[in-house]
Backbone as CSV, one residue per row, in Angstrom:
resi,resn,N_x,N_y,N_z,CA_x,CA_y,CA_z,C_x,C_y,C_z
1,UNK,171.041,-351.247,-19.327,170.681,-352.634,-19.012,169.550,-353.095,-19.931
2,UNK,169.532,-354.108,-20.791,168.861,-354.818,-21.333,167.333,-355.054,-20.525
3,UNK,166.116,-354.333,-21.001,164.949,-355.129,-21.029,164.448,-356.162,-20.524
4,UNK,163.749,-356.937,-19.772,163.128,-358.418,-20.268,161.515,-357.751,-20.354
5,UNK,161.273,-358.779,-21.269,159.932,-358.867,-21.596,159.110,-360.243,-21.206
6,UNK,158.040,-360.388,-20.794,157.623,-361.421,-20.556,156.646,-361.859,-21.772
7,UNK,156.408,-363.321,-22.093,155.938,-363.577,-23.157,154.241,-363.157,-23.380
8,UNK,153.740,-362.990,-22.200,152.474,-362.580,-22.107,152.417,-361.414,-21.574
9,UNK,150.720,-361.392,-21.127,150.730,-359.987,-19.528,148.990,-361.035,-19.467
10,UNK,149.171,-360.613,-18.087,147.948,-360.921,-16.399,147.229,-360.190,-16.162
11,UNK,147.572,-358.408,-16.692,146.544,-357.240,-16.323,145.760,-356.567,-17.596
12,UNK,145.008,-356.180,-17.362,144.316,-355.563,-18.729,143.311,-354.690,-17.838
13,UNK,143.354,-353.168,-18.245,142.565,-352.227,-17.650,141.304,-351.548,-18.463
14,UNK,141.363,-352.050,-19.922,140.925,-351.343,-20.604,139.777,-352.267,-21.134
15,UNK,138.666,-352.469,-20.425,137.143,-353.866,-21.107,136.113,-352.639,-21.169
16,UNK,135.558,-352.910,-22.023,133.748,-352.328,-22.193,133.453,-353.081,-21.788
17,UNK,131.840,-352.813,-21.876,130.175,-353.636,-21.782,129.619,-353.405,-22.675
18,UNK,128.424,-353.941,-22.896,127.260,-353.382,-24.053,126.799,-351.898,-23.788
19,UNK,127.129,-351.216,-22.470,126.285,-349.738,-21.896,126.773,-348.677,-23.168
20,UNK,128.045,-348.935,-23.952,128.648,-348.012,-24.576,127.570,-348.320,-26.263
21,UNK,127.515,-349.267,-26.342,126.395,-349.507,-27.479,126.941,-350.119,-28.808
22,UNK,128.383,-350.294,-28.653,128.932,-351.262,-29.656,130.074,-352.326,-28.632
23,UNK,129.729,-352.829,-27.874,130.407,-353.933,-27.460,128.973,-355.226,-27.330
24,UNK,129.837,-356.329,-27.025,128.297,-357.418,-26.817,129.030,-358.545,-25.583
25,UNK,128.202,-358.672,-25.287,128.520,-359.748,-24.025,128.050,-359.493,-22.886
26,UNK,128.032,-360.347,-21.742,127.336,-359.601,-20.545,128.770,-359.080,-19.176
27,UNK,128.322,-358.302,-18.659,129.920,-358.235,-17.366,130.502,-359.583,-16.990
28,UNK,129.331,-360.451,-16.573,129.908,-361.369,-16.239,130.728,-362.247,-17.169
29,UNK,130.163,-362.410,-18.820,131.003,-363.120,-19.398,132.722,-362.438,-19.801
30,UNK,132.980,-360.997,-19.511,134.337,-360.453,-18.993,135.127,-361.468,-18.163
31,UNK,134.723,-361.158,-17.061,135.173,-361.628,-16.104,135.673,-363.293,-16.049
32,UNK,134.541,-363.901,-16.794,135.065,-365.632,-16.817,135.932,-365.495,-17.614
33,UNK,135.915,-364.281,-19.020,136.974,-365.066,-19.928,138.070,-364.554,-19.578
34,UNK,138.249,-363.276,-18.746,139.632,-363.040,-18.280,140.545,-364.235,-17.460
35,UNK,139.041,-364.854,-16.369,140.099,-365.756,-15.618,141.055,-366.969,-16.360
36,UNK,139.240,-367.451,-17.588,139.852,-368.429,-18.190,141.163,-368.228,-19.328
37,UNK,141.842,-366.996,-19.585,142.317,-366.820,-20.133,144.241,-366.700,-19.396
38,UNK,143.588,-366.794,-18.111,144.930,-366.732,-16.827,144.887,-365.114,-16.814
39,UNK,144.033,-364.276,-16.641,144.471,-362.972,-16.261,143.913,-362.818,-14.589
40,UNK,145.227,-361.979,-13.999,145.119,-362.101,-12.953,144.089,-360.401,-12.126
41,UNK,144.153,-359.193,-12.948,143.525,-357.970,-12.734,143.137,-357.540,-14.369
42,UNK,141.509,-357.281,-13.652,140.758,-356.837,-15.117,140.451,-355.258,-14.573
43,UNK,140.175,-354.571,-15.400,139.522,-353.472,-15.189,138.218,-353.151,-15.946
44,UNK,137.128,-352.672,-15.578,136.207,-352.420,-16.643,136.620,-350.804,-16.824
45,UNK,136.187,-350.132,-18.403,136.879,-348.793,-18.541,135.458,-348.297,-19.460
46,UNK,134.591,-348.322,-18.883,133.371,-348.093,-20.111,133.600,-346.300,-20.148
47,UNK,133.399,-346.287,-21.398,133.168,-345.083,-22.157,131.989,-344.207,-21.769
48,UNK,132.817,-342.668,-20.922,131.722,-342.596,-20.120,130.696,-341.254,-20.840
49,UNK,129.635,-341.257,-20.321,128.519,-339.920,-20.389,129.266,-338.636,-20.406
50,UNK,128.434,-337.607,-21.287,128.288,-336.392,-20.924,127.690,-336.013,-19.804
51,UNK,128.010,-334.622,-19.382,127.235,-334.270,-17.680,126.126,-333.417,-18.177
52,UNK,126.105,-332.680,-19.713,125.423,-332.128,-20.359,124.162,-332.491,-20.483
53,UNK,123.756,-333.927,-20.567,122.830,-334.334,-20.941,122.722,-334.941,-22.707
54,UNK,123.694,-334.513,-23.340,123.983,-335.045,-24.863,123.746,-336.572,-24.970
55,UNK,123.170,-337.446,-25.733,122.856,-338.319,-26.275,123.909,-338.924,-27.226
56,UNK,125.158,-339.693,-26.707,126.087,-340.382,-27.782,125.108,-341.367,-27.967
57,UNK,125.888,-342.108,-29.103,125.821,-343.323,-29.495,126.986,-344.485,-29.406
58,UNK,127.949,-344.155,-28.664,129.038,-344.497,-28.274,129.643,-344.644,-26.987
59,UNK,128.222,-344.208,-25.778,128.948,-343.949,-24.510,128.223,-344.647,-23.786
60,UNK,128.458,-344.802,-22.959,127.310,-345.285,-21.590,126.484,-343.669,-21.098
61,UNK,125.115,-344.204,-20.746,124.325,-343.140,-20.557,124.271,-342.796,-19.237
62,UNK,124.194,-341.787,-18.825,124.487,-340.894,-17.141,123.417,-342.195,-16.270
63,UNK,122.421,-342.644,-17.072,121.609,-343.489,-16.182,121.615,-344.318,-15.922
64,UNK,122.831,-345.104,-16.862,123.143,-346.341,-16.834,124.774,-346.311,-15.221
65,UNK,124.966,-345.166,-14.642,126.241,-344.997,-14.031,125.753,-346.008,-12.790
66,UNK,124.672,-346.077,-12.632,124.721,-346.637,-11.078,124.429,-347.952,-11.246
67,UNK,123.824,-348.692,-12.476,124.006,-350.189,-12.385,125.459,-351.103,-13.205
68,UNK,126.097,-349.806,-13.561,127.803,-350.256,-14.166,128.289,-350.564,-12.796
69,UNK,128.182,-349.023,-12.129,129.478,-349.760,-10.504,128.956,-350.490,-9.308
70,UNK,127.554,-351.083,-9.738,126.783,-351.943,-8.780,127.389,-353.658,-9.467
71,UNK,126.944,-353.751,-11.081,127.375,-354.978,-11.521,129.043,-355.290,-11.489
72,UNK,129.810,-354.068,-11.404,131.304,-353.835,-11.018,131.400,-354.974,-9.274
73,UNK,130.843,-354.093,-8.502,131.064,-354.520,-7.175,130.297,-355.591,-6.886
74,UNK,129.473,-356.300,-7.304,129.242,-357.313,-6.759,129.977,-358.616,-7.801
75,UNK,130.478,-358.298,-9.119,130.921,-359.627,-9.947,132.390,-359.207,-8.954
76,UNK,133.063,-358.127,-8.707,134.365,-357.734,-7.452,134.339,-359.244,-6.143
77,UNK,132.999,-358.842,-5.911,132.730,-359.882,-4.495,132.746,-361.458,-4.798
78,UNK,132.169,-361.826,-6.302,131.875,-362.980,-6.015,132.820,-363.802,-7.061
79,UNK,134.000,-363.023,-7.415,135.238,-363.829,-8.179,136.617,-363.019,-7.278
80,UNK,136.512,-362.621,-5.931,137.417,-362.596,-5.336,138.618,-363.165,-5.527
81,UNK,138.344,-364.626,-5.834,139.364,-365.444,-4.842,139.961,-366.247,-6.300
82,UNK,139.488,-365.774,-7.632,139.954,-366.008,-9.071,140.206,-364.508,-9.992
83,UNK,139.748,-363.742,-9.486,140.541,-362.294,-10.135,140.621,-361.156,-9.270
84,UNK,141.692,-359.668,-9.504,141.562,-358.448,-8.861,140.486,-357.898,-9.842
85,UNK,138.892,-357.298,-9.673,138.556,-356.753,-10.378,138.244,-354.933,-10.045
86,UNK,138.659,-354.299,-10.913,138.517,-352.372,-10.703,137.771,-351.841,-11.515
87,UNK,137.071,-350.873,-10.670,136.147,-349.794,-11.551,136.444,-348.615,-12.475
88,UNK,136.438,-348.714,-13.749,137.428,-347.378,-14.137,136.234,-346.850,-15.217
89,UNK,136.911,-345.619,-16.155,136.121,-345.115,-17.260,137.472,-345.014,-17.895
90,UNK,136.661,-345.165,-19.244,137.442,-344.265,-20.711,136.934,-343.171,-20.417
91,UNK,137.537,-342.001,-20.308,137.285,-340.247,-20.773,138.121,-339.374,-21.559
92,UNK,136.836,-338.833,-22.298,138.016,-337.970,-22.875,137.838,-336.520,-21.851
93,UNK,139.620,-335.731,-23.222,139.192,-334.673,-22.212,138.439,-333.287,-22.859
94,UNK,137.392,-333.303,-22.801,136.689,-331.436,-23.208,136.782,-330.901,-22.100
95,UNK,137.384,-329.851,-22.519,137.992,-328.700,-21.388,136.215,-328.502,-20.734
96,UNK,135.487,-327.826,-21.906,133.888,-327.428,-20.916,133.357,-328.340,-19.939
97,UNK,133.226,-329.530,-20.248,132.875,-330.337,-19.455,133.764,-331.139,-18.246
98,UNK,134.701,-331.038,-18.473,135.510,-331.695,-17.579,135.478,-331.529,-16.264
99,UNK,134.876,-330.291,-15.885,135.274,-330.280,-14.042,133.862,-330.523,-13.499
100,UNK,132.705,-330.607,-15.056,131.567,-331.151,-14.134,131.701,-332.874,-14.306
101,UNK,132.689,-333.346,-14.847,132.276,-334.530,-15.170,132.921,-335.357,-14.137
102,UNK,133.776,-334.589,-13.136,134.699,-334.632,-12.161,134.032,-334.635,-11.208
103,UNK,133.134,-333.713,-11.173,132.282,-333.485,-9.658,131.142,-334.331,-10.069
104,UNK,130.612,-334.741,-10.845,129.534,-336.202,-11.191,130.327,-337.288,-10.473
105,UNK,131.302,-337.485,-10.985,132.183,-338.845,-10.433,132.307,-339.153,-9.330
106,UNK,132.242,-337.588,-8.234,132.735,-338.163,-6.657,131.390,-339.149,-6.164
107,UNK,130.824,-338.757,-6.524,129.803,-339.896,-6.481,129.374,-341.237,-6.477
108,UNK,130.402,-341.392,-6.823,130.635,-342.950,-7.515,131.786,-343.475,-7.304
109,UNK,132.400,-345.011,-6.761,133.756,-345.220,-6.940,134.388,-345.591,-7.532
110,UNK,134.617,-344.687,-8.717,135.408,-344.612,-9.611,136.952,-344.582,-9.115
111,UNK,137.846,-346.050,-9.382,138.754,-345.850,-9.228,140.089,-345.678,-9.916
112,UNK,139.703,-345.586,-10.736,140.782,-345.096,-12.206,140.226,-344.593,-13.502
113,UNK,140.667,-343.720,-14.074,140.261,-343.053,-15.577,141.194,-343.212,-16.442
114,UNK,140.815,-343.700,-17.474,141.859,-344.014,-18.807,141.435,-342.596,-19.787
115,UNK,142.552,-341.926,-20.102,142.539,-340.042,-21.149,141.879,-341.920,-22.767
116,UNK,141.182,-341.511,-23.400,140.924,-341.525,-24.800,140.095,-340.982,-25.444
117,UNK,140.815,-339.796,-26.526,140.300,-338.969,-26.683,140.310,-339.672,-28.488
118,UNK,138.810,-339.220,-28.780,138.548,-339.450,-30.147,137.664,-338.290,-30.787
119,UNK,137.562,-337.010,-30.598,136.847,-336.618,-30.886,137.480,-335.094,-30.563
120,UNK,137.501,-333.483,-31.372,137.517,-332.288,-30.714,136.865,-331.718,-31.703
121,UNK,136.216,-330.768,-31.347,136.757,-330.295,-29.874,135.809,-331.240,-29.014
122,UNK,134.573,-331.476,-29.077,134.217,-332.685,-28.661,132.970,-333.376,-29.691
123,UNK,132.484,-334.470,-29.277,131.437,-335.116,-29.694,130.550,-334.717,-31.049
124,UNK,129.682,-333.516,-29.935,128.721,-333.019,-30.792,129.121,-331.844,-31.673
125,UNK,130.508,-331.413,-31.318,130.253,-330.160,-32.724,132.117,-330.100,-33.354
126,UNK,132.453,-331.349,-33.284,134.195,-331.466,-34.112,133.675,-332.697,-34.432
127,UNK,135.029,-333.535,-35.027,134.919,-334.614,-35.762,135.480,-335.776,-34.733
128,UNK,135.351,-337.611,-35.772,135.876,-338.199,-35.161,137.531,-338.422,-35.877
129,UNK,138.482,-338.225,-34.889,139.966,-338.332,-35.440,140.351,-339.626,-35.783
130,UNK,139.611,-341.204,-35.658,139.799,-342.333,-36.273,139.786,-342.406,-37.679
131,UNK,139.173,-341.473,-38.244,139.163,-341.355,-40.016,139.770,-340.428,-40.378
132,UNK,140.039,-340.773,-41.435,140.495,-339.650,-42.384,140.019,-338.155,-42.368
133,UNK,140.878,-337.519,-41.966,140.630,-335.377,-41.855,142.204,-335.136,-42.379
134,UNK,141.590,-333.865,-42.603,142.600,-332.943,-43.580,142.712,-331.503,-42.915
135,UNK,141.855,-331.157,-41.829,141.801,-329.792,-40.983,142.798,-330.071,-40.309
136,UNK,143.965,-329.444,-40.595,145.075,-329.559,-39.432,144.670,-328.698,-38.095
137,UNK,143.330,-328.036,-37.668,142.976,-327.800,-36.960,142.933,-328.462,-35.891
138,UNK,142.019,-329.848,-36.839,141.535,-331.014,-35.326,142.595,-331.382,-35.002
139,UNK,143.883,-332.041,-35.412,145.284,-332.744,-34.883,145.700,-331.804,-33.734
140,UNK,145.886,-330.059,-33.964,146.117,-329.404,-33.270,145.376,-329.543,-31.888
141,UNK,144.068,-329.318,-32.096,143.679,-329.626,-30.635,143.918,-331.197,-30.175
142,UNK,143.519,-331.916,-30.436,143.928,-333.627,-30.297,145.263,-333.340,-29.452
143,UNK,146.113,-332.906,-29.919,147.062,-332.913,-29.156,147.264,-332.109,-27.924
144,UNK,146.697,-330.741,-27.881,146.378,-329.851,-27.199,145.658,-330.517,-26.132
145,UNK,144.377,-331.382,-26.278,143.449,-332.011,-25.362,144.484,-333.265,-24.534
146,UNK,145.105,-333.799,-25.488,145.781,-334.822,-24.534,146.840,-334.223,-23.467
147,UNK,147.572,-333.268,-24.314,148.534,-332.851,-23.121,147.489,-332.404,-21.871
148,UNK,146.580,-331.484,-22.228,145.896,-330.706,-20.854,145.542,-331.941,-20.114
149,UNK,144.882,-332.825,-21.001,144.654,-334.006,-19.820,145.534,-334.889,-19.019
150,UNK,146.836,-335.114,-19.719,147.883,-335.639,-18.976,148.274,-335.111,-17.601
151,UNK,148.272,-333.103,-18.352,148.768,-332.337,-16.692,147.818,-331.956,-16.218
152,UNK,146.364,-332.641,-15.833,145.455,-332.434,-14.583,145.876,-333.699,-14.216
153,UNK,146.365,-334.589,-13.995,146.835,-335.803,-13.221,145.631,-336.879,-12.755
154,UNK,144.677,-336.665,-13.252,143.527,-337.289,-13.048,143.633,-338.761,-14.133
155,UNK,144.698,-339.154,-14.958,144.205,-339.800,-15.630,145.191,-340.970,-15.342
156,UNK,144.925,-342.243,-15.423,145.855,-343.395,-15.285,146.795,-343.658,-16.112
157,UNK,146.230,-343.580,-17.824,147.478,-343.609,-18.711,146.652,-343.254,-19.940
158,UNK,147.416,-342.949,-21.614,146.597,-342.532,-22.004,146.154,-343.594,-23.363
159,UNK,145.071,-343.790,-23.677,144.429,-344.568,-24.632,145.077,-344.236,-26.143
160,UNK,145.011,-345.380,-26.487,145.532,-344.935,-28.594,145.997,-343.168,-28.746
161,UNK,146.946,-343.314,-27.767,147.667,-341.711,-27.984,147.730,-341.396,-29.687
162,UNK,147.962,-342.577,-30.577,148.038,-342.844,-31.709,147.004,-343.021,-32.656
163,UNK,145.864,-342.430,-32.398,144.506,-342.482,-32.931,144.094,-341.872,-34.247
164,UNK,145.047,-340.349,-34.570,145.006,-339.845,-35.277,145.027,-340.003,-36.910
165,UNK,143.954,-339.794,-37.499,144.477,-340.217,-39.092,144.477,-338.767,-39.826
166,UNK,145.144,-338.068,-39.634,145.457,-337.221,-39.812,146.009,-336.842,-41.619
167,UNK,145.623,-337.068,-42.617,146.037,-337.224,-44.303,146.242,-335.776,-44.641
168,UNK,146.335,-334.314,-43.996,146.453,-333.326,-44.625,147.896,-332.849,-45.315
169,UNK,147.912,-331.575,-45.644,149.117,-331.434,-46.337,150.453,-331.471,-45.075
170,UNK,151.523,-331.703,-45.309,152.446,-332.366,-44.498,152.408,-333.224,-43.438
171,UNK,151.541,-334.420,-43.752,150.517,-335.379,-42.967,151.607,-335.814,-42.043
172,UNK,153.072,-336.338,-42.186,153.560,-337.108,-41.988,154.790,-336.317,-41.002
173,UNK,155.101,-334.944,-41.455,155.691,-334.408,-40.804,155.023,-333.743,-39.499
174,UNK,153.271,-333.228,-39.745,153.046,-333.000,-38.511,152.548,-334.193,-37.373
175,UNK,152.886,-335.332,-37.739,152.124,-335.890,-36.840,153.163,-336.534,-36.163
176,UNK,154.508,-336.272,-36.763,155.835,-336.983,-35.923,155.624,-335.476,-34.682
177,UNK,155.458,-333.937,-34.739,155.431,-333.440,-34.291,154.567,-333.382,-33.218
178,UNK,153.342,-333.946,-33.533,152.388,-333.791,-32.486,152.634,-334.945,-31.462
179,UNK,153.145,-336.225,-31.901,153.398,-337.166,-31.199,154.418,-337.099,-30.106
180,UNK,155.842,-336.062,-31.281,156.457,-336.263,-30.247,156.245,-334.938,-28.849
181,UNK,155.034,-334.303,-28.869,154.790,-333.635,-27.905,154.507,-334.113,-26.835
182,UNK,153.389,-334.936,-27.373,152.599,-335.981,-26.140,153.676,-336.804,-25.891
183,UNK,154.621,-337.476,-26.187,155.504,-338.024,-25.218,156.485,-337.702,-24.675
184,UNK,156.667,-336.037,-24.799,157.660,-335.674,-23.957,156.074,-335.156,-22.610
185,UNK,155.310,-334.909,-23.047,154.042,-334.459,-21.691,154.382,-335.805,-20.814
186,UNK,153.809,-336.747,-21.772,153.977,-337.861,-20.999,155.016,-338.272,-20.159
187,UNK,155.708,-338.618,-20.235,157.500,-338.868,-19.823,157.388,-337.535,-18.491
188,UNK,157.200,-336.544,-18.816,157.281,-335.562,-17.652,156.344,-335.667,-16.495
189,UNK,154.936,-336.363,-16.677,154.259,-336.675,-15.551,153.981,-337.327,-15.416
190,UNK,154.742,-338.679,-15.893,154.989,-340.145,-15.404,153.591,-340.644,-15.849
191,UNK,153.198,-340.815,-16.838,151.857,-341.219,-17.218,152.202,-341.939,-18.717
192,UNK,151.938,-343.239,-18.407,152.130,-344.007,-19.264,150.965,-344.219,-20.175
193,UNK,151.804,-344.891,-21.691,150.785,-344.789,-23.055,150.037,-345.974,-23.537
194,UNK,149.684,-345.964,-24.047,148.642,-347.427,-24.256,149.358,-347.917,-25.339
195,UNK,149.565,-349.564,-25.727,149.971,-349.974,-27.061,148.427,-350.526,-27.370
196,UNK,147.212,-350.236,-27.869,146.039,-350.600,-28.138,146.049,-351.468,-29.179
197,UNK,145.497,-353.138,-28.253,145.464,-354.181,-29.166,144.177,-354.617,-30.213
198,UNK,143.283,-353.889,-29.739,142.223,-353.870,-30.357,142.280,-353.218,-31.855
199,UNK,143.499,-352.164,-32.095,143.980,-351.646,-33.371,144.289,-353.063,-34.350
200,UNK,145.166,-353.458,-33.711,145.377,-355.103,-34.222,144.462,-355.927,-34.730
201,UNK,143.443,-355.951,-33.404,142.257,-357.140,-34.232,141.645,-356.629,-35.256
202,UNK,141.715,-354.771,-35.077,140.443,-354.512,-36.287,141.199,-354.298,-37.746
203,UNK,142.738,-354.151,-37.329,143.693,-353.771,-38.714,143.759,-352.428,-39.246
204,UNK,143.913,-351.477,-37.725,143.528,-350.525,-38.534,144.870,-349.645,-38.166
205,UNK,145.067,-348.206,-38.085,146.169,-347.557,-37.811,146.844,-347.577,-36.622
206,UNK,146.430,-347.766,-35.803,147.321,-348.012,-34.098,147.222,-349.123,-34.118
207,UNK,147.951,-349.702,-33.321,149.351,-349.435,-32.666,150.306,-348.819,-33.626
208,UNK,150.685,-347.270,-33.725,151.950,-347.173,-34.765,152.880,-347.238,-34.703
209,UNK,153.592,-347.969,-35.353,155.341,-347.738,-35.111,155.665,-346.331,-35.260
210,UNK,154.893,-345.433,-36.012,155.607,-344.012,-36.133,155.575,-343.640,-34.880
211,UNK,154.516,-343.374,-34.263,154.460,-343.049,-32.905,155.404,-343.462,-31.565
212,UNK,154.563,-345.168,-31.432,156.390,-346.007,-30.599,157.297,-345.818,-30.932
213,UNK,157.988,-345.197,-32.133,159.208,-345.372,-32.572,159.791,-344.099,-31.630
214,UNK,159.046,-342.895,-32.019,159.120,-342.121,-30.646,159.107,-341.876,-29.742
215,UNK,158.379,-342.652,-28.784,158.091,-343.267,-27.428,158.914,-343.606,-26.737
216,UNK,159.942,-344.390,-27.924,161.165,-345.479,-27.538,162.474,-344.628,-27.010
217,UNK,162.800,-343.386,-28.461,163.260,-342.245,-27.933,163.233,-341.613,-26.698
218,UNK,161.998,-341.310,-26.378,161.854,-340.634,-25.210,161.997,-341.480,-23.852
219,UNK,161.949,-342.899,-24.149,161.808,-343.734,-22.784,160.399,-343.732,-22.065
220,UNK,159.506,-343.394,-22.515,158.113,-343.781,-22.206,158.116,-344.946,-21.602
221,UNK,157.049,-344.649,-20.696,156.703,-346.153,-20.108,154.905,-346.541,-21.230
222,UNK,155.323,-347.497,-21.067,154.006,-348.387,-21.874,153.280,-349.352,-21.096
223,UNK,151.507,-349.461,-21.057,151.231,-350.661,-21.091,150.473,-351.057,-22.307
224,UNK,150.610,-352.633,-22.334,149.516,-352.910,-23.152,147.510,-352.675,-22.779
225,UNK,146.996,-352.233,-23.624,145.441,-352.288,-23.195,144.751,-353.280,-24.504
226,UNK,144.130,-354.180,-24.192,143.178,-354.535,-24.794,142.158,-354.248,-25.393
227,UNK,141.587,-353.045,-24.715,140.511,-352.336,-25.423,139.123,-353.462,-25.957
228,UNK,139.218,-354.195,-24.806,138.006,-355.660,-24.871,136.797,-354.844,-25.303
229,UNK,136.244,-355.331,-26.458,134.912,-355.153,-26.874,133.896,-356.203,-26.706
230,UNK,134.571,-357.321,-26.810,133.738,-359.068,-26.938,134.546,-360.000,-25.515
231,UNK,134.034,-360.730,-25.143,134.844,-361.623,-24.107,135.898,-362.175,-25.074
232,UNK,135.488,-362.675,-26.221,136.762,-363.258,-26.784,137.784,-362.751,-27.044
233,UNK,138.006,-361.370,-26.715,139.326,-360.914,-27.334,140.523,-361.006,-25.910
234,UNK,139.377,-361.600,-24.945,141.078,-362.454,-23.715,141.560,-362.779,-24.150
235,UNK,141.252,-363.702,-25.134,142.215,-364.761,-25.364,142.993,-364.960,-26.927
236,UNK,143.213,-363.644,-27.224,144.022,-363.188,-28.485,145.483,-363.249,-28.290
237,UNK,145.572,-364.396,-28.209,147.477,-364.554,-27.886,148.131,-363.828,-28.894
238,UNK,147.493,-364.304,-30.156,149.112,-363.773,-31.283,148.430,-362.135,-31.153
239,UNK,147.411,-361.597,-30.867,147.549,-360.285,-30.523,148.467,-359.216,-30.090
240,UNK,147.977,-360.178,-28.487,149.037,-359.437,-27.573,150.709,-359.970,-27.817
241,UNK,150.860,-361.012,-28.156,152.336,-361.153,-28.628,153.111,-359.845,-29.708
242,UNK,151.399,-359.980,-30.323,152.341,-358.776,-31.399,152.584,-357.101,-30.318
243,UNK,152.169,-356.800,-29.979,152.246,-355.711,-28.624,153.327,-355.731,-27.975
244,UNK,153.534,-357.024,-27.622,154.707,-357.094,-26.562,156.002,-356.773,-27.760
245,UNK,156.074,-357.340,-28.982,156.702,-356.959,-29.690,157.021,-355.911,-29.974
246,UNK,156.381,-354.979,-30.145,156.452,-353.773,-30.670,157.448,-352.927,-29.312
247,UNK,156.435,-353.738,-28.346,157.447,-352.902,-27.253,158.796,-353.045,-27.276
248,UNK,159.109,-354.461,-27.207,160.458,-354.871,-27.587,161.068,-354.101,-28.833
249,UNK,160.427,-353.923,-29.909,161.068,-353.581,-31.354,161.757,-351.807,-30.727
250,UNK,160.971,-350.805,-29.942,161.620,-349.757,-29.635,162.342,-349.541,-28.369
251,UNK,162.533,-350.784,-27.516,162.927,-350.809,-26.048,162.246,-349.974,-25.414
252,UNK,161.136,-350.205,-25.552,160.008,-349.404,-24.097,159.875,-350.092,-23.018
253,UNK,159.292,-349.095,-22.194,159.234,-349.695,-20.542,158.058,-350.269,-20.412
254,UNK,158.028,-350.958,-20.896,156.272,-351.862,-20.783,156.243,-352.502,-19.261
255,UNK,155.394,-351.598,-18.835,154.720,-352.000,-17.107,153.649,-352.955,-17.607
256,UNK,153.868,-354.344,-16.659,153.147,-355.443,-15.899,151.677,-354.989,-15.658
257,UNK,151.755,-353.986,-14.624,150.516,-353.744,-14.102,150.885,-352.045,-13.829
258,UNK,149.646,-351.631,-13.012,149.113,-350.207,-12.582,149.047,-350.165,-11.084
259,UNK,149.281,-349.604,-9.805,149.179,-350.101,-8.670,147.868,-349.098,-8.708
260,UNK,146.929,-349.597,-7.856,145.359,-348.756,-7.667,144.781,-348.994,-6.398
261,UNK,144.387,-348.304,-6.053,143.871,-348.418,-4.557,141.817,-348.743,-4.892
262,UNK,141.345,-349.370,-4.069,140.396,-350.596,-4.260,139.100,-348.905,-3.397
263,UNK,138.389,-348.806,-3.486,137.621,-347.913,-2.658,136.862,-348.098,-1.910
């Protein structure tokens, strides 16, 4: 049976804040430009802390956790009745840290986690996989990290599965391989992939067709994420048009929304 696609989408799970240290705007200006943009469920997904105590320059800081899901729940309360708004994180997955970063969380109501992994083995002592590497080492784990994170079931769906710039010797053959791992993981525990539109605004390697083209194969389910850095990128129509496209171009299952329970 034929597809439909709708010309837009209403949900977007994937917004920063300034806490991560390269976005700008305040929570609240999120939130207006989602409505004004007709979106009906936002999610905030800030990029979260080490439990270590490590110092990114890219994350929200462990100290900043309790005035993220305070400014979460009260902009929640007082645009009720003009948006669904949810508390989530970007995480990646490092095996060391992961089950403390799990038991940090019950703490907090965290109600969804987005897998985006940019980094192995992690942060402070591997590289970042957005640039150019030639260690077919790092791809190996990259992929290794996403599957493990797919099958702890902790994660909602997974971020720029397609992140990799991977230029080493048989660049092109291993990365159809690694891809098409993660979407047979995927596909098996019903955990859908991100088409990341923010690749778009910046022009850079994701969204790939090499990747979707595989996706499409496998019957993956897809959503689009925005990956909001600025309020203005609500309202990137020919963006997300191009997204919805892509979905269309491999017949993927591009899901509407995420169903999530409110805490």
């Amino acid at each position: 049976m034929e597809k439909k696609y709708n010309e837009t989408i209403w949900a977007n799970y994937h917004t920063h804040t300034t806490r991560c240290g390269h976005a700008c705007g305040e929570d609240r200006e999120y939130v207006e430009a989602a409505i004004a943009a007709g979106f009906k469920v936002m999610g905030f997904s800030e990029h979260t802390f080490y439990p270590n105590g490590f110092k990114s320059g890219m994350r929200m800081d462990i100290n900043d956790a309790d005035g993220y899901f305070a400014s979460i729940d009260k902009l929640r309360e007082e645009y009720k009745n003009d948006i669904d708004i949810y508390a989530g994180l970007e995480t990646e997955y490092f095996p060391e840290y992961f089950d403390k970063l799990i038991d940090f969380c019950k703490d907090y109501p965290v109600e969804y986690m987005i897998l985006g992994q940019h980094f192995t083995p992690d942060e402070q002592h591997g590289i970042y996989l957005g640039g150019d590497f030639k260690d077919k080492k790092y791809l190996d784990l990259y992929v290794d990290y996403v599957i493990e994170g797919i099958k702890t079931g902790k994660f909602m769906y997974v971020a720029h599965p397609d992140l990799p710039r991977y230029v080493g010797e048989n660049a092109a053959e291993l990365l159809d391989e690694g891809f098409e791992k993660i979407c047979i993981a995927a596909k098996a525990c019903n955990v859908p992939l991100e088409i990341n539109m923010l690749g778009l605004v910046r022009g850079i390697q994701y969204p790939s067709d090499k990747f979707f083209k595989i996706a499409g194969k496998h019957q993956n389910d897809v959503i689009i994420g925005m990956d909001v850095h600025n309020p203005k990128h609500y309202d990137n129509k020919p963006a997300i048009s191009k997204c919805i496209e892509l979905a269309k171009k491999y017949d993927l299952n591009l899901l509407e929304s995420i169903d999530i329970k409110h805490k």
